[in-house]
C-alpha positions as CSV (number, residue, x, y, z in Angstrom):
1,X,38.3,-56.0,5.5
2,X,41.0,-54.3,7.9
3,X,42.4,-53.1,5.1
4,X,39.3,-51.0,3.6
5,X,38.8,-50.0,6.8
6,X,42.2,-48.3,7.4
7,X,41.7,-46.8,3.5
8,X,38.1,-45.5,4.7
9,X,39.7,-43.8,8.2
10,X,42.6,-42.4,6.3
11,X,41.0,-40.7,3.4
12,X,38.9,-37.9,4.1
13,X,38.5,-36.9,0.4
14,X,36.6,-40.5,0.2
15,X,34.6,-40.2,3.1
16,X,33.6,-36.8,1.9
17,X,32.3,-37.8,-1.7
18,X,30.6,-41.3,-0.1
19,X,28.9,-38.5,2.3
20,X,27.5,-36.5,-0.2
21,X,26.5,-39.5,-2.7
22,X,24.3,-40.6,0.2
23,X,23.1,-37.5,1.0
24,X,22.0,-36.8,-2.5
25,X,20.2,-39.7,-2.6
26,X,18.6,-39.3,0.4
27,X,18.1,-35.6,-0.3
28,X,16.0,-36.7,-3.3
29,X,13.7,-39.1,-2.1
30,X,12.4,-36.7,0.9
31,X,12.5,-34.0,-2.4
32,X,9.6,-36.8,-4.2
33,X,8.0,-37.2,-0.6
34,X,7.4,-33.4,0.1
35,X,6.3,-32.8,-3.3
36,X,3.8,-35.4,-3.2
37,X,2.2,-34.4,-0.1
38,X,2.1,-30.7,-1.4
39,X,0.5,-31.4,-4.8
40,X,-2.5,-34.1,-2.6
41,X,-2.5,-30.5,-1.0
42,X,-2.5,-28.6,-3.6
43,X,-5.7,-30.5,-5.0
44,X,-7.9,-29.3,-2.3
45,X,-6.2,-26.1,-1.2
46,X,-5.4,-23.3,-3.2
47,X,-2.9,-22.1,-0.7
48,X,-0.7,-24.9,-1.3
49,X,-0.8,-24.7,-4.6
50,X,0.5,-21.3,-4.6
51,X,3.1,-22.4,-2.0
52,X,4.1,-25.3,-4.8
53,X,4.7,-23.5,-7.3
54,X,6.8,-20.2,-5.0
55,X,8.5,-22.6,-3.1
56,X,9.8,-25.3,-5.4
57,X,12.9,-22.9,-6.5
58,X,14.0,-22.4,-3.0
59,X,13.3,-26.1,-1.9
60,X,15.3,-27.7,-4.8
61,X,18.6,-26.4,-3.0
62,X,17.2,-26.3,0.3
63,X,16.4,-30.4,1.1
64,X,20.1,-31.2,-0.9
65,X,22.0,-28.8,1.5
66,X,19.8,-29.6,4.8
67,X,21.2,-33.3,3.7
68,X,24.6,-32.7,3.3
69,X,24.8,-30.2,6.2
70,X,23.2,-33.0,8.9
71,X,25.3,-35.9,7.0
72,X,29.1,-34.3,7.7
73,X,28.1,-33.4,11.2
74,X,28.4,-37.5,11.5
75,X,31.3,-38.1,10.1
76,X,34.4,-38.4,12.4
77,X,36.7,-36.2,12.8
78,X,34.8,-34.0,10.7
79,X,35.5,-31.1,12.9
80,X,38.8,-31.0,12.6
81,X,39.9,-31.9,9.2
82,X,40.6,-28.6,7.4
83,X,38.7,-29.8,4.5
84,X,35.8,-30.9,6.2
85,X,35.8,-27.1,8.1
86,X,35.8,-25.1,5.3
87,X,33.0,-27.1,3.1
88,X,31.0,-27.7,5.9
89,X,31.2,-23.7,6.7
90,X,30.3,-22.8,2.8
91,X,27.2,-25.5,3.2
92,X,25.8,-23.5,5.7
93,X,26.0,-20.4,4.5
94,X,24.4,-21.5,1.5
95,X,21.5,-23.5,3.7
96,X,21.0,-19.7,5.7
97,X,20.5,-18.2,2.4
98,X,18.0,-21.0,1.4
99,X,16.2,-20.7,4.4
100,X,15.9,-16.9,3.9
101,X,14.8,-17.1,0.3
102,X,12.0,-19.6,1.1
103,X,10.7,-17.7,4.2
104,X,10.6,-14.5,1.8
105,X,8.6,-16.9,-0.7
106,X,6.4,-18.2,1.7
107,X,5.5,-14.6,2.8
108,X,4.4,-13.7,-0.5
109,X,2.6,-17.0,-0.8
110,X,0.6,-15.7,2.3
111,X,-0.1,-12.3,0.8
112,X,-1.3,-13.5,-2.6
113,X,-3.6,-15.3,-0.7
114,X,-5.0,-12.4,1.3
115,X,-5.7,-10.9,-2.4
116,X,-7.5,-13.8,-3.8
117,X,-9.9,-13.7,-0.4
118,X,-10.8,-10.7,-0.8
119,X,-11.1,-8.9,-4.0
120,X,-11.2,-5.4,-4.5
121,X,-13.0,-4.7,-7.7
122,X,-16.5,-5.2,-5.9
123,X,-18.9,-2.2,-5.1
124,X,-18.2,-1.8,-0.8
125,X,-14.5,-3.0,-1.0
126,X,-13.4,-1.0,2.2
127,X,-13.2,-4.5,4.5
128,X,-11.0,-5.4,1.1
129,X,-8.8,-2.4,1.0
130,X,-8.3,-2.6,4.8
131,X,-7.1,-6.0,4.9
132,X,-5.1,-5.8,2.1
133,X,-3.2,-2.8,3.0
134,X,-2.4,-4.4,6.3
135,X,-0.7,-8.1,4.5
136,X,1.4,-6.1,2.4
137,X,2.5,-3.2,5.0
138,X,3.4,-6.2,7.0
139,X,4.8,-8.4,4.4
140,X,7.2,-5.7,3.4
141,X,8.2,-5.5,7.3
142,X,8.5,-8.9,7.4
143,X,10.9,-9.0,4.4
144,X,12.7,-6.5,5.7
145,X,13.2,-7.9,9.2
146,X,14.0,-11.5,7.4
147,X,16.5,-10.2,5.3
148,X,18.4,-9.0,8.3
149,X,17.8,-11.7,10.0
150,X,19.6,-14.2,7.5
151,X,22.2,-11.4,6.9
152,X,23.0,-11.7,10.9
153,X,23.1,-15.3,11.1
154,X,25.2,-15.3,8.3
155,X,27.6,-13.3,9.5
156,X,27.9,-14.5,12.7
157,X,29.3,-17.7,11.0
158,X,32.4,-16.2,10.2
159,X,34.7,-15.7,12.6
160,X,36.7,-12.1,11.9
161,X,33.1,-11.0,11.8
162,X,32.5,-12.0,15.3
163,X,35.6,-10.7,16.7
164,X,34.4,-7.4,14.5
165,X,31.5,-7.3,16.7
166,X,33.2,-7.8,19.7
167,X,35.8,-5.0,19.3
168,X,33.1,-2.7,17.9
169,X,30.9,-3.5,20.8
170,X,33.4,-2.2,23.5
171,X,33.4,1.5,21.6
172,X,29.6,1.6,21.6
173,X,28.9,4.8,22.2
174,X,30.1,6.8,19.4
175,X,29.5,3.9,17.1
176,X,26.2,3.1,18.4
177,X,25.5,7.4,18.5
178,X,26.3,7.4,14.6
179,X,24.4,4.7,13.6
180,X,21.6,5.9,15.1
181,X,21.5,8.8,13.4
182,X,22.2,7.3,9.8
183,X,19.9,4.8,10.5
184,X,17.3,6.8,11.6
185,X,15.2,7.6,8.1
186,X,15.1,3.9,7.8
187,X,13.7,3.5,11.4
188,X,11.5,6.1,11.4
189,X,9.6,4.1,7.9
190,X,9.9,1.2,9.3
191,X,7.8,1.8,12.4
192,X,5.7,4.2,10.7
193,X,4.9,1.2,8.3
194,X,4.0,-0.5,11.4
195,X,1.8,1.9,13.0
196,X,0.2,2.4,9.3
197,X,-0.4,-1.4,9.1
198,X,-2.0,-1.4,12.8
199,X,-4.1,2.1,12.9
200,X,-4.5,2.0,8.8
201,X,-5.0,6.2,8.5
202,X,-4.7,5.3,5.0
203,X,-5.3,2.0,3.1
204,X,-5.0,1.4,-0.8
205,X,-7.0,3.2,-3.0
206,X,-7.6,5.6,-0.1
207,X,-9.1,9.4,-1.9
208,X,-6.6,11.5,0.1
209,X,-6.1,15.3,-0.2
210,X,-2.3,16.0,0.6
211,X,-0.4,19.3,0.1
212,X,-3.6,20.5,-1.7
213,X,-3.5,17.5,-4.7
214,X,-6.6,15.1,-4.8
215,X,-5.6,11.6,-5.5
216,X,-5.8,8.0,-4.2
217,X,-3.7,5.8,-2.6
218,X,-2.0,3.4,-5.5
219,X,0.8,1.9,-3.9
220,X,2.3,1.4,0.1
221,X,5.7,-0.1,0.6
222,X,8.3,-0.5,2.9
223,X,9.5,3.3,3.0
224,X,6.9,5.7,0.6
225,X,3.8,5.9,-0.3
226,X,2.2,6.3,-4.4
227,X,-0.2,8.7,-4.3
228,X,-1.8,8.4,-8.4
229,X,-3.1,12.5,-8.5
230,X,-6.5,12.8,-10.9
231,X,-4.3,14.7,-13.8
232,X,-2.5,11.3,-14.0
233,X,0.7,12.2,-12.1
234,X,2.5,10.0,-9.3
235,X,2.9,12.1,-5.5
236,X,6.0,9.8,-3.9
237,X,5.5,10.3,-0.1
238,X,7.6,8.7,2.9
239,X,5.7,7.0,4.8
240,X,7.2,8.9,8.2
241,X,5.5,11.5,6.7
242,X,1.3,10.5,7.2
243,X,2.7,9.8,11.1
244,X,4.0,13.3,11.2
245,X,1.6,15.5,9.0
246,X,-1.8,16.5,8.6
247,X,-4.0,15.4,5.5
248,X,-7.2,14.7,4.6
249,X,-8.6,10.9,4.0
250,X,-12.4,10.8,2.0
251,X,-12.9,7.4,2.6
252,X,-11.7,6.6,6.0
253,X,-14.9,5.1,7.0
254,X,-17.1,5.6,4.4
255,X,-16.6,6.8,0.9
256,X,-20.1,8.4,0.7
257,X,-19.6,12.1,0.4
258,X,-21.7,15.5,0.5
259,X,-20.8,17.9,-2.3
260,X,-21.5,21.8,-2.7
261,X,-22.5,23.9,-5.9
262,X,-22.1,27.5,-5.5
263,X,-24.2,30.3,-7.1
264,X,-24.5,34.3,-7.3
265,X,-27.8,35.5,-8.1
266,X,-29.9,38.7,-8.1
267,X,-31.7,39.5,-5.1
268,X,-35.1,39.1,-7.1
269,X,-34.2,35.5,-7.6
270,X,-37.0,32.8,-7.0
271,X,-35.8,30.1,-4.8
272,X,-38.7,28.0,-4.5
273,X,-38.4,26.9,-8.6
274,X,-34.9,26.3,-8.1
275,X,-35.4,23.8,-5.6
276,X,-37.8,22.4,-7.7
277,X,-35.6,22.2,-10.6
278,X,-32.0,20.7,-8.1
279,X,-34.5,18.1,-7.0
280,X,-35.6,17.0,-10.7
281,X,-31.7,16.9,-11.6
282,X,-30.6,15.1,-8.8
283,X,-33.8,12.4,-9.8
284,X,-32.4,12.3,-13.3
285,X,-28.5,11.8,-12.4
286,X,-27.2,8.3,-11.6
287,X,-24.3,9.6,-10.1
288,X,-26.7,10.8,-7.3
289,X,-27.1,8.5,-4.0
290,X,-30.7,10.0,-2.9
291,X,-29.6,10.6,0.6
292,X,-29.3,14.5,0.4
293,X,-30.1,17.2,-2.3
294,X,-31.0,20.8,-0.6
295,X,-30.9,24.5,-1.7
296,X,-29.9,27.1,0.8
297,X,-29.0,30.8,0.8
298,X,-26.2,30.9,2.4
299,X,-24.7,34.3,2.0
300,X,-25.1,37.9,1.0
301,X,-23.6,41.6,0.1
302,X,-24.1,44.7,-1.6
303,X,-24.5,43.3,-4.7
304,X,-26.2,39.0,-5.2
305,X,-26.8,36.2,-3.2
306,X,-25.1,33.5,-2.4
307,X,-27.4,30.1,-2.8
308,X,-25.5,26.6,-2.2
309,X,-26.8,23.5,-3.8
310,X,-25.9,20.2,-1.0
311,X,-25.9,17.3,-2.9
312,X,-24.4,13.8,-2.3
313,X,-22.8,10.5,-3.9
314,X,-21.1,7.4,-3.2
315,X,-17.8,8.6,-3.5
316,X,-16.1,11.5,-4.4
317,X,-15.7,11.0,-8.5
318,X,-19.4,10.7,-8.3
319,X,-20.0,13.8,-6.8
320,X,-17.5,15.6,-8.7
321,X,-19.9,14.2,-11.6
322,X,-22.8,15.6,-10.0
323,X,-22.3,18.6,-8.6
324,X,-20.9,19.4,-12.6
325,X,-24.4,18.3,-13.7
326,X,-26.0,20.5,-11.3
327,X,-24.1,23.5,-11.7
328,X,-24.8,23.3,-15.3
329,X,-28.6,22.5,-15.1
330,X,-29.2,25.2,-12.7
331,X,-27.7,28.0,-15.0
332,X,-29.6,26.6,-18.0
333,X,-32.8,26.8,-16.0
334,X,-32.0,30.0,-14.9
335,X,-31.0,31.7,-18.1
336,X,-34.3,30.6,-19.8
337,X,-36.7,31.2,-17.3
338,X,-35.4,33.9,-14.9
339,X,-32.7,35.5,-17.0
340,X,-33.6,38.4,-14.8
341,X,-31.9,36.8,-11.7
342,X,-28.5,37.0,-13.3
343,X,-25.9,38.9,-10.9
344,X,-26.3,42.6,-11.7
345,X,-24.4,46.0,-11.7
346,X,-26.6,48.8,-10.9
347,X,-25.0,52.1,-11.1
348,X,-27.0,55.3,-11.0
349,X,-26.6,58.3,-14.0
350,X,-25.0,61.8,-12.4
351,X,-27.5,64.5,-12.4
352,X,-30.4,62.9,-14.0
353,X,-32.1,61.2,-10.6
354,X,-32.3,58.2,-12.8
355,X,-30.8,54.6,-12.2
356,X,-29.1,53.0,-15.4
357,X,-30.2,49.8,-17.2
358,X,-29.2,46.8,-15.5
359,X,-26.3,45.1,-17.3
360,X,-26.6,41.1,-17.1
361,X,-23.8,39.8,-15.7
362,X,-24.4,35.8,-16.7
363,X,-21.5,34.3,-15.5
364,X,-22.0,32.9,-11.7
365,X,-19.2,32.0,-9.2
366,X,-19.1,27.8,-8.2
367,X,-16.3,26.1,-6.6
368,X,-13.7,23.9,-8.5
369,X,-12.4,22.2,-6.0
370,X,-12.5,18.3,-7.3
């Protein structure tokens, strides 16, 4: 008995392997225990089920390491022994970067969730859009600041790291002067995610107007900003940029909108019949909410008048819709039954104290602007 005993303080190779046998071991029945509790979960929640199944890679190294890591700390002398040092300094590297993988798999575990609660292909999705835009601005933060995190920790492990640190801690100023400034796109996205996640001026699928392109907001991560344009293209925008610039968002609060159809007509043109004919379009388009349909004059000159149709929709592809509709119902109405309102050119004949036929001018001004 003296004898093993002197053998099992004298060879730290054998303590060691005996170590991690038993940690192992132990490792995977506390690997059977958590999985069984998770999967009873799992049965009646569907966040743990999506927490099984993202968190079962980073869990198979995390429980053998947390084992082995706790397990040498016990063992004497372990401190000291050269081996022991070094394998008990690569075991907790490896348990920081487990610990870091499963916290960036739980967050994603918590956003998928936030998707599945609430949906965004439903008719008023703008609680939707603002909730989700939120979880995944401050998921990607989260990532981020994880990431750096474990990258710290890990570092501070080593010990020429730490004595790096120290050294470049007592010439701070020009360091700390150029850093800044390097650093400082990445800041400047990072809080600007922030303040996007908190204040929301945009949210996904967002109808923006931005350096004169009409588009919607298709994706918002960590530094830019998709912007899908209607012709199909992709705007890249920093996100720095919304904090800093002016644009315009058509679904803030609502995305109900009021559209405008432009017209030039002869002075001798009837407006009652129009109004008449705006209202029996609007009646007749679906894309048409019922809230507002009105004809106005609303300008003059030498030559027509200027009448504005004021029509609204749900949102604005709607009432691009609409407004097309309208434009083109009102100059088929007008053509066959008051082709005489058409924009004219009057000119008078030289000499003869006579004015000129009227030449119809049928093509009338509207706005393109989607």
């Amino acid at each position: 008995m003296d004898s093993l005993l002197r053998w099992w303080q004298h060879d730290p190779w054998t303590r060691l392997g005996m170590a991690v046998a038993v940690a192992l071991v132990v490792s995977v029945v506390l690997r059977a225990l958590a999985y069984a509790v998770l999967r009873h979960l799992a049965k009646r929640r569907p966040l743990a089920a999506d927490l099984l199944g993202r968190a079962s890679a980073p869990m198979e190294w995390l429980i053998p390491l947390l084992i082995l890591v706790a397990s040498l700390r016990v063992l004497p002398d372990a401190d000291v022994l050269p081996p022991f040092v070094l394998v008990q300094h690569v075991l907790l590297i490896a348990l920081m970067v487990a610990l870091t993988w499963l916290a960036l798999r739980c967050l994603g575990t918590l956003e998928l969730a936030a998707i599945r609660k609430y949906p965004l292909d439903v008719a008023d999705n703008l609680a939707a859009r603002r909730m989700i835009t939120q979880v995944r601005v401050l998921r990607r933060t989260a990532d981020v600041l994880v990431l750096l995190l474990g990258a710290s920790a890990i570092l501070l492990t080593i010990p020429g790291v730490r004595q790096l640190g120290t050294s470049l801690l007592a010439s701070a100023g020009v360091a700390g002067l150029a850093l800044g400034i390097a650093a400082k796109p990445v800041l400047s996205n990072l809080i600007a995610g922030l303040q996007i996640a908190v204040t929301q001026p945009i949210r996904l699928d967002d109808v923006v107007i931005i350096q004169g392109e009409w588009g919607r907001i298709e994706e918002i991560t960590g530094s830019y900003v998709v912007v899908r344009i209607w012709d199909e293209r992709r705007m890249v925008v920093p996100l720095s940029w919304f904090m800093e610039n002016p644009f315009q968002n058509w679904t803030r609060t609502s995305a109900q909108l009021l559209g405008t159809v432009f017209l030039w007509m002869d002075y001798g043109v009837p407006t009652q019949p129009l109004r008449e004919e705006l209202g029996r379009l609007c009646r007749e388009a679906a894309e048409w909410d019922g809230r507002v349909c009105v004809l106005q004059v609303t300008d003059a000159n030498e030559r027509a008048v200027q009448l504005r149709a004021l029509v609204s929709s749900t949102d604005s592809g709607r009432n691009f819709d609409l407004r097309c509709k309208v434009r083109e119902g009102l100059i088929t109405f007008i053509k066959a039954h008051y082709p005489e309102a058409l924009p004219r050119l009057r000119a008078e004949l030289e000499g003869s104290g006579q004015a000129a036929p009227a030449r119809d001018h049928a093509d009338s001004l509207g706005d393109g602007a989607r």
